[in-house]
Phi, psi and omega in degrees: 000039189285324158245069183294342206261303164317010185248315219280158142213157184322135164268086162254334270227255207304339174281348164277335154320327206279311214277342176343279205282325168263009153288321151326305170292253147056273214307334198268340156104034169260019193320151136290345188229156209225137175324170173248185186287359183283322174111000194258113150299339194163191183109159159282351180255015148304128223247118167255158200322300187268027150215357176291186194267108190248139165284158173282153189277355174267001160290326177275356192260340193269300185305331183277319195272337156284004172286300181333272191313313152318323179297318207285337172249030199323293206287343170292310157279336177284328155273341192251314175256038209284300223284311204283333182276298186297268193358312215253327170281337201264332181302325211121105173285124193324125186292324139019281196303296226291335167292287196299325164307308175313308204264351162266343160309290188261030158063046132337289180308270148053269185278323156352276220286335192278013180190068162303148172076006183275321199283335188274348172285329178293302183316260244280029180256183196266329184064190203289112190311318196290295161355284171307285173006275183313318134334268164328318176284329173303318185338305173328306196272018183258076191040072208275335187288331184301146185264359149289343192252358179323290178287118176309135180071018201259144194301322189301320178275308195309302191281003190277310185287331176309321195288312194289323184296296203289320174305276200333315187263350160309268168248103210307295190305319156271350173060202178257115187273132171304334208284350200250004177297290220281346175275351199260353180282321149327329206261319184267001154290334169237023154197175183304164192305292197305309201281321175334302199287326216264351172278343161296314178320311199275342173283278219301339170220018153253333180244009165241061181317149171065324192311359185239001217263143168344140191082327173057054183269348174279288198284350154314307166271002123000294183292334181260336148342294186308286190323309183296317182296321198293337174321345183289297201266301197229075191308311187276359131303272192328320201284335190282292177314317201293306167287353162296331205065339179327055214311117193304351181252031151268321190264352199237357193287326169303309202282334184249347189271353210215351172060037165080004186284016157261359174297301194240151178304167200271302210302338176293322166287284178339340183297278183316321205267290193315314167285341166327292187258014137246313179276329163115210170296358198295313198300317180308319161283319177315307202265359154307291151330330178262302176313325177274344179281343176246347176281297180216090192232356159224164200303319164354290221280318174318320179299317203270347165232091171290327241243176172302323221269314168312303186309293158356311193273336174274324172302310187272024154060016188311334176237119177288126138292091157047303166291343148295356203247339185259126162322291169315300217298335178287317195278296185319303206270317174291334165261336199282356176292187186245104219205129184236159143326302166256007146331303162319310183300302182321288170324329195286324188288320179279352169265343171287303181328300214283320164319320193271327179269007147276343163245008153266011181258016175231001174089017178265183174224146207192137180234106180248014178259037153305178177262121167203131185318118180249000000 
């Protein structure tokens, strides 16, 4: 599989095509459609204005002073008040906030602050031709709806490619993954170029460990991860899939490599993503889990994909369910599965077993004893 990471690619290509004519319009300022508070002109990720969630404002004004006061105490609560930071991350981080949080989560800020001047050293080296190659073509396809990201050469692709450019030379040995665009184009919807790169570092190596690396072998065992939890969580979904054939990395390799932003209503990421980079991968199968437990999680819906190609089809979510667009209800229904820490641990260990006497009964070599935030 040396090149898997060149077969996989995004299904962005059409949403940069479907965005033409209004990303056009936008940038010259004849939009007909006025941005959402997200910054989305259209798209599946367009939030509209009468139907969203809005918090009351002395409630989200209460959630910003205790965010405050966390920043002002960091290493205390996380060591001493960690169940409270989650709590408090699963409610919603205040969006205000919501930059500075991410990056006091995954100890960004930190490593920042522990390598001034590196990001700016990483711009002036020249890097890798294909790498930039590779890049460059992508740009386009990065939430093209976006008003940052409208214009070819517009600072929004500019600083997208600076960021991506630079993890290549961060790390040489995995180089660059498409799959690593749309999160670092996330990042920088909330915050400067720079802080953008070193919260990409810290996702690409402390919680999707490996995931971007030649082979894409984390997340292969990722996928059967999933597969095994669902035997848990939804037995007669497993049973389907199973006689089906449906292998978990047709359907699940977007949703954990791109951290669902190609997935979900934006107000759903922005959720997902809070818990993420406090609890880590766990949140990604809970909720990987749940979206298949409402796509086909009864005997009806099972009935209604006989055949691989439905199910597939059902799986890869092209029409989101209904149940899926709300925010609370995902985040409420995705912890409440029955589902443990260490089910996950277990599971996780028995597919590294299983990986390894498969690949020492074939004479291979493989380094599967990452590391990863759970």
């Amino acid at each position: 599989m040396a090149n898997a990471r060149s077969d996989y690619e995004l299904d962005g290509k059409d949403d940069a095509d479907s965005s033409h004519n209004v990303g056009k319009s936008a940038a010259n300022g004849f939009s007909p459609v006025q941005a959402d508070r997200y910054g989305f002109f259209g798209g599946n990720q367009y939030t509209d204005p009468n139907e969203e969630r809005r918090i009351p404002s002395e409630v989200l004004r209460k959630r910003e002073l205790k965010w405050l006061d966390m920043f002002e105490n960091w290493e205390k609560w996380m060591s001493k008040r960690f169940k409270k930071v989650k709590d408090r991350c699963r409610k919603g981080i205040p969006p205000a906030l919501r930059a500075r949080a991410w990056q006091y989560l995954c100890g960004s800020k930190f490593q920042m602050d522990h390598n001034k001047g590196k990001f700016e050293e990483y711009l002036q080296s020249p890097g890798d031709p294909k790498n930039n190659d590779d890049i460059t073509k992508d740009l386009h396809r990065q939430f093209p709806n976006h008003e940052m990201f409208l214009s070819k050469g517009g600072h929004g692709q500019m600083d997208l490619f600076n960021v991506l450019k630079a993890y290549t030379i961060h790390n040489p040995h995995d180089g660059y993954c498409q799959a690593q665009a749309p999160i670092a184009a996330v990042l920088l919807m909330h915050m400067p170029a720079e802080q953008a790169f070193w919260c990409l570092v810290a996702i690409c190596e402390k919680y999707l460990t490996s995931y971007y690396s030649p082979g894409l072998e984390a997340i292969q065992i990722d996928g059967e991860v999933l597969f095994g939890l669902l035997k848990k969580t939804s037995p007669a979904l497993y049973k389907h899939l199973k006689k089906q054939h449906v292998e978990p990395i047709m359907y699940m390799t977007e949703w954990f490599m791109c951290i669902f932003t190609r997935n979900l209503p934006w107000s759903c990421v922005l959720r997902l993503w809070d818990m993420f980079l406090c609890e880590g991968v766990k949140v990604l199968f809970r909720v990987a889990l749940f979206m298949m437990k409402t796509a086909l999680g009864t005997p009806e819906k099972l009935s209604e994909c006989p055949s691989f190609h439905e199910t597939l089809e059902k799986l890869r979510m092209r029409q989101l369910p209904s149940e899926l667009q709300d925010e609370e209800f995902l985040v409420k229904e995705s912890l409440r599965l029955n589902l443990t820490e260490r089910d996950m641990e277990k599971e996780h260990q028995k597919q590294v077993a299983r990986r390894k006497t498969a690949t020492k009964e074939k004479g291979g070599k493989g380094d599967l004893s990452r590391k990863k935030k759970t």
